[in-house]
C-alpha positions as CSV (number, residue, x, y, z in Angstrom):
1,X,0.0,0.0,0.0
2,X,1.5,3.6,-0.8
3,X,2.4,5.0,2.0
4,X,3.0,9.1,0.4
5,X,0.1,11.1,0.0
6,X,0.6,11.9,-3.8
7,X,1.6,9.0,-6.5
8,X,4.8,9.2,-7.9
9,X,4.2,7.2,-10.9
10,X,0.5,8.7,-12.5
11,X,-2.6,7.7,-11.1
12,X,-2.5,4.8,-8.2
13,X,-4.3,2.3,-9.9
14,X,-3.7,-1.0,-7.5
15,X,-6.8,-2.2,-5.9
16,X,-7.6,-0.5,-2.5
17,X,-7.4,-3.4,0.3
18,X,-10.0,-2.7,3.2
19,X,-9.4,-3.7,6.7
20,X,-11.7,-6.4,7.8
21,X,-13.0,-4.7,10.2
22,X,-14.0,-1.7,8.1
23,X,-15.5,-3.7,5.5
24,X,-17.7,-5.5,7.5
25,X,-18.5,-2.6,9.3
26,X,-20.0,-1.1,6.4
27,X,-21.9,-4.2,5.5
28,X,-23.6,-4.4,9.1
29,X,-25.2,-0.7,9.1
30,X,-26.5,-1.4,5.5
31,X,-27.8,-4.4,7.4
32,X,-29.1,-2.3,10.3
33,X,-30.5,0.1,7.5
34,X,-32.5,-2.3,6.3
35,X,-33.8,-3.9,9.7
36,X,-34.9,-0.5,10.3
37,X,-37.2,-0.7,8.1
38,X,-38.2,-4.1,9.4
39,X,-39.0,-2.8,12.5
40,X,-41.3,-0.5,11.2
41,X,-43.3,-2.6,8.9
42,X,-43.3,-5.0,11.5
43,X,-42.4,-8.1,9.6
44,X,-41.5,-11.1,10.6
45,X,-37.7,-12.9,10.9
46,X,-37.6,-13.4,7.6
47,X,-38.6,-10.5,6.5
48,X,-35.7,-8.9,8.9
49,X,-33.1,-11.0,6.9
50,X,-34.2,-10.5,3.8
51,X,-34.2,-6.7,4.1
52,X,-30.7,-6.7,5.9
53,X,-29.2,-9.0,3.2
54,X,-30.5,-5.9,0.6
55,X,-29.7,-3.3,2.7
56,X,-26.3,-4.5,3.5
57,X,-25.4,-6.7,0.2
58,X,-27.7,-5.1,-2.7
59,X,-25.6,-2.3,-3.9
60,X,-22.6,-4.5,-4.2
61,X,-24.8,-7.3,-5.6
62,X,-26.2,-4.4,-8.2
63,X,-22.6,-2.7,-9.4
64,X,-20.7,-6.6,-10.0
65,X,-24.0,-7.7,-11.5
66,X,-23.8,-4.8,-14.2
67,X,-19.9,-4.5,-14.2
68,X,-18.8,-8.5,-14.5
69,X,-15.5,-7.9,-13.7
70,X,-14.1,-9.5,-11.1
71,X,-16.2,-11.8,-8.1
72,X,-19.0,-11.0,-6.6
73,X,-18.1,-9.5,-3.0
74,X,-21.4,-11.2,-1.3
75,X,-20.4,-14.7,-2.5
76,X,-16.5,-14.0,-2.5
77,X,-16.5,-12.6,1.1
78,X,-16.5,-15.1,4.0
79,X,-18.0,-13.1,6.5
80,X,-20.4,-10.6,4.6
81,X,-23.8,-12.8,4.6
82,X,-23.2,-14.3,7.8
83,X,-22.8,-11.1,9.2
84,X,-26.2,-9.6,7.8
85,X,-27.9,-12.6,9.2
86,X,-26.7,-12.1,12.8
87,X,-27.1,-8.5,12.7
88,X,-31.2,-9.4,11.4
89,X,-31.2,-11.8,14.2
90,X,-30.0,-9.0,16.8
91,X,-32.6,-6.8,15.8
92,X,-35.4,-9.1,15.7
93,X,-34.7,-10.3,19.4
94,X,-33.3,-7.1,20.6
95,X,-35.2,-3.9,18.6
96,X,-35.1,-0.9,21.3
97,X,-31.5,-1.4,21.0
98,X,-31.8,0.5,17.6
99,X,-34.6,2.8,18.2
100,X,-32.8,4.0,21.6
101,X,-30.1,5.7,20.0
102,X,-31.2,7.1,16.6
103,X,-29.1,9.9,15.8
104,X,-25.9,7.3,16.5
105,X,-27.5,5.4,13.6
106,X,-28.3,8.1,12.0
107,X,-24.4,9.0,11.7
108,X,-23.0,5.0,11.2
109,X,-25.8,4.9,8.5
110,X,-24.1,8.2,6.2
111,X,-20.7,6.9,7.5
112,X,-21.5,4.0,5.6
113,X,-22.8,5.6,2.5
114,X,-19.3,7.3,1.9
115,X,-17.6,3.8,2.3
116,X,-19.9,1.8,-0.1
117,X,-19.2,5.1,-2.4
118,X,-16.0,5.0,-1.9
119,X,-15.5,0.9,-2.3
120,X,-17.6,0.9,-5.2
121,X,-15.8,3.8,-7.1
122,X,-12.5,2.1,-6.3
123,X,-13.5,-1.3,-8.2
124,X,-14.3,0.6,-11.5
125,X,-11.2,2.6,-11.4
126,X,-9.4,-0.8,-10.4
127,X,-10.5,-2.0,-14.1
128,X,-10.0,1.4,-15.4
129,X,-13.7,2.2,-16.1
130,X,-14.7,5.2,-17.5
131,X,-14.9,8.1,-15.6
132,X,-19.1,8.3,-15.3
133,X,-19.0,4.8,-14.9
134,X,-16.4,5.0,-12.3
135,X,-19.3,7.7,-10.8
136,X,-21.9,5.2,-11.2
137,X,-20.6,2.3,-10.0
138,X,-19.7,4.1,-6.5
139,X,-23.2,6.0,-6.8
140,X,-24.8,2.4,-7.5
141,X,-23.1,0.7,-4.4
142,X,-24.2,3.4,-1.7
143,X,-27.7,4.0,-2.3
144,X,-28.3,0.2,-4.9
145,X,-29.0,-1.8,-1.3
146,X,-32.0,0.7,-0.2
147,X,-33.6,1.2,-3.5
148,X,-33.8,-2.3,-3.6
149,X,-35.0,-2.7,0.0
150,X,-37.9,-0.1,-1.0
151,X,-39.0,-1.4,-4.2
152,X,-39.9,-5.3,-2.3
153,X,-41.5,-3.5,0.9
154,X,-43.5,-1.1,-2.2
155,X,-42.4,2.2,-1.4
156,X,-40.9,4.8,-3.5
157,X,-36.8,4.8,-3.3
158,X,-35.9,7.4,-0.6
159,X,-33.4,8.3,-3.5
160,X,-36.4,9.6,-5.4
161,X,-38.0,11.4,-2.6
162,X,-37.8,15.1,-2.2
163,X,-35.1,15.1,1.2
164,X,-32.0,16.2,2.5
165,X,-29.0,15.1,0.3
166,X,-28.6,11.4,0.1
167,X,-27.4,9.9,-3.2
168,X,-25.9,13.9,-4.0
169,X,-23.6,12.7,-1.1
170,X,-22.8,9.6,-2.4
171,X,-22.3,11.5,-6.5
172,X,-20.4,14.0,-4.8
173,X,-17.7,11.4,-3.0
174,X,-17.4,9.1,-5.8
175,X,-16.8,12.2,-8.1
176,X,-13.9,13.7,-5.4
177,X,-12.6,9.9,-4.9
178,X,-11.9,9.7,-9.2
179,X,-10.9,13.1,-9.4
180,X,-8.3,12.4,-6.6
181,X,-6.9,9.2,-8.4
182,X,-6.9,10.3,-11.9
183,X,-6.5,14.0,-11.6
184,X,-4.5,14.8,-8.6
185,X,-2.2,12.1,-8.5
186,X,-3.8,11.3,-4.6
187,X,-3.2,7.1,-3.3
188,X,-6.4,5.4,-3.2
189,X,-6.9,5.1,0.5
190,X,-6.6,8.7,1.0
191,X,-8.5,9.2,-1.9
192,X,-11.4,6.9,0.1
193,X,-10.6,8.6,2.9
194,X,-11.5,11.9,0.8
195,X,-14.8,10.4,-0.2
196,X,-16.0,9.2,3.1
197,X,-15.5,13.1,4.4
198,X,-17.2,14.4,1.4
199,X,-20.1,12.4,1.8
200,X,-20.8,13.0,5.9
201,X,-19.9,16.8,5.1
202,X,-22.7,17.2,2.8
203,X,-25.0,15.2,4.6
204,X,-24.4,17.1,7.5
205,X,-24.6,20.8,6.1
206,X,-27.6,19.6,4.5
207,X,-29.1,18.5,7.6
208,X,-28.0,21.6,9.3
209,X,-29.3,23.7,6.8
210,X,-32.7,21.8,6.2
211,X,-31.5,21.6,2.2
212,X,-34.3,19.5,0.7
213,X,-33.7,18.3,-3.2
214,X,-36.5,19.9,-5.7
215,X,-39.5,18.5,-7.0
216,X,-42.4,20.0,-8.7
217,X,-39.9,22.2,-10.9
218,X,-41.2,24.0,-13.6
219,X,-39.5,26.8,-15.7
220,X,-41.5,27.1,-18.6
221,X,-43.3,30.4,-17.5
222,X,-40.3,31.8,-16.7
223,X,-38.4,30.5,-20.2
224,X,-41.5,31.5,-21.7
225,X,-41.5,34.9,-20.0
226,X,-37.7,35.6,-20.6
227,X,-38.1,34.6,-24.3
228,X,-41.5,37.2,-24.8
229,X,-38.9,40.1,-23.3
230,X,-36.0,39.6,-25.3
231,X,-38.7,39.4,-28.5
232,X,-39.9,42.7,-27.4
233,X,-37.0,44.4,-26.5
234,X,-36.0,43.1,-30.3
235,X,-39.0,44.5,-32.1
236,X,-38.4,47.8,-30.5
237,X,-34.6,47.9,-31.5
238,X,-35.9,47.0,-35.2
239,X,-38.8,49.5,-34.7
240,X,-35.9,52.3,-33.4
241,X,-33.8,51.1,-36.5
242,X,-36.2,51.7,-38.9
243,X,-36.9,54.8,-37.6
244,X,-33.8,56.4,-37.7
245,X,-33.0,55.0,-41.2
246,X,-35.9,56.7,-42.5
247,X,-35.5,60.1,-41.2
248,X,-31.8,60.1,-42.4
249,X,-33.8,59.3,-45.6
């Protein structure tokens, strides 16, 4: 693993290995995530580990599905479905230990986000993807597991909801984790590192600052509008032109 902060040699394009630890860490608050959810459709065991596999595995599932390069990291790992289970299993026997401490999840959960964004983006750059796919692939692998979780309990994707900024947090650090590699020259894990702080920043200042994405938008009046002024504002000038042409007449 480099051990500078800049690449000597051009972008840093050896695969970023994750400490255990981290990785699984990751994978469990995607799990919790999902059992969240769970909780509040009040579903049964299964329906806890189905919806913590999604929340914790999906992404990952969704970016090596559409990428097929490489192994898939839920059947490669040892530890990552085991690990969903017994977190499912926690939180079935055990729920107030969730709901007692939400803003703690609340932080572990967009903690998470950044690392999926991060792990994700650094696969496609690992097989030197393109630079949107590179985006998508990281974008895919931190919001993939809820979508998924939403779509089989039928609501609409909390990505598609009017809300504070959820998947812009998870564009914005795959964007700054590619632009580090491949622009600035930055090693990969402090180019993750750079994602990960990315992503909680935004989600934090958007929090802080009740910043909601738009819906509902609409700027044809206005388009409309802007385009009937600069017509008028032309006929006069034509009208003015005219004029003055014929009185030097």
């Amino acid at each position: 693993m480099p051990t500078g902060f800049f690449s000597a040699y051009g972008p840093d394009t050896s695969a970023l290995p994750l400490p255990l630890w981290l990785d699984l860490a990751s994978v469990i608050v995607g799990a919790i995530s999902g059992v969240l959810v769970a909780q509040q459709k009040k579903l049964d065991l299964v329906g806890f580990m189905a919806l913590a596999v999604m929340g914790g595995l999906g992404g990952g599932l969704i970016r090596d599905t559409i990428m097929q390069r490489g192994g898939v990291y839920a059947l490669d790992s040892t530890f990552a479905i085991p690990s969903t289970v017994i977190t499912a299993l926690c939180a079935f026997m055990f729920p107030s230990a969730l709901t007692r401490h939400p803003r703690c999840v609340e932080w572990v959960d967009i903690i998470s986000i950044g690392l999926f964004a991060a792990a994700g983006t650094d696969k496609a750059m690992s097989f030197m993807l393109s630079p949107w796919a590179c985006v998508l692939m990281g974008t895919l692998t931190a919001v993939g597991g809820g979508m998924i979780r939403d779509v089989c309990t039928h609501d609409t994707p909390r990505i598609f909801k009017s809300s504070n900024y959820y998947a812009i947090c998870a564009i914005a650090g795959s964007v700054v984790s590619y632009v580090s590699v491949f622009v600035l020259y930055i090693n990969r894990p402090i180019a993750a590192t750079l994602c990960v702080v990315t992503v909680v920043i935004l989600r934090r200042i958007s929090l802080h600052f009740n910043l909601v994405t738009p819906n509902n938008v609409d700027f044809t009046p206005r388009v409309r509008a802007g385009a009937r002024r600069v017509k008028n504002h032309l006929t006069r000038r034509s009208r003015i032109v005219r004029r003055s042409r014929g009185t030097r007449k």
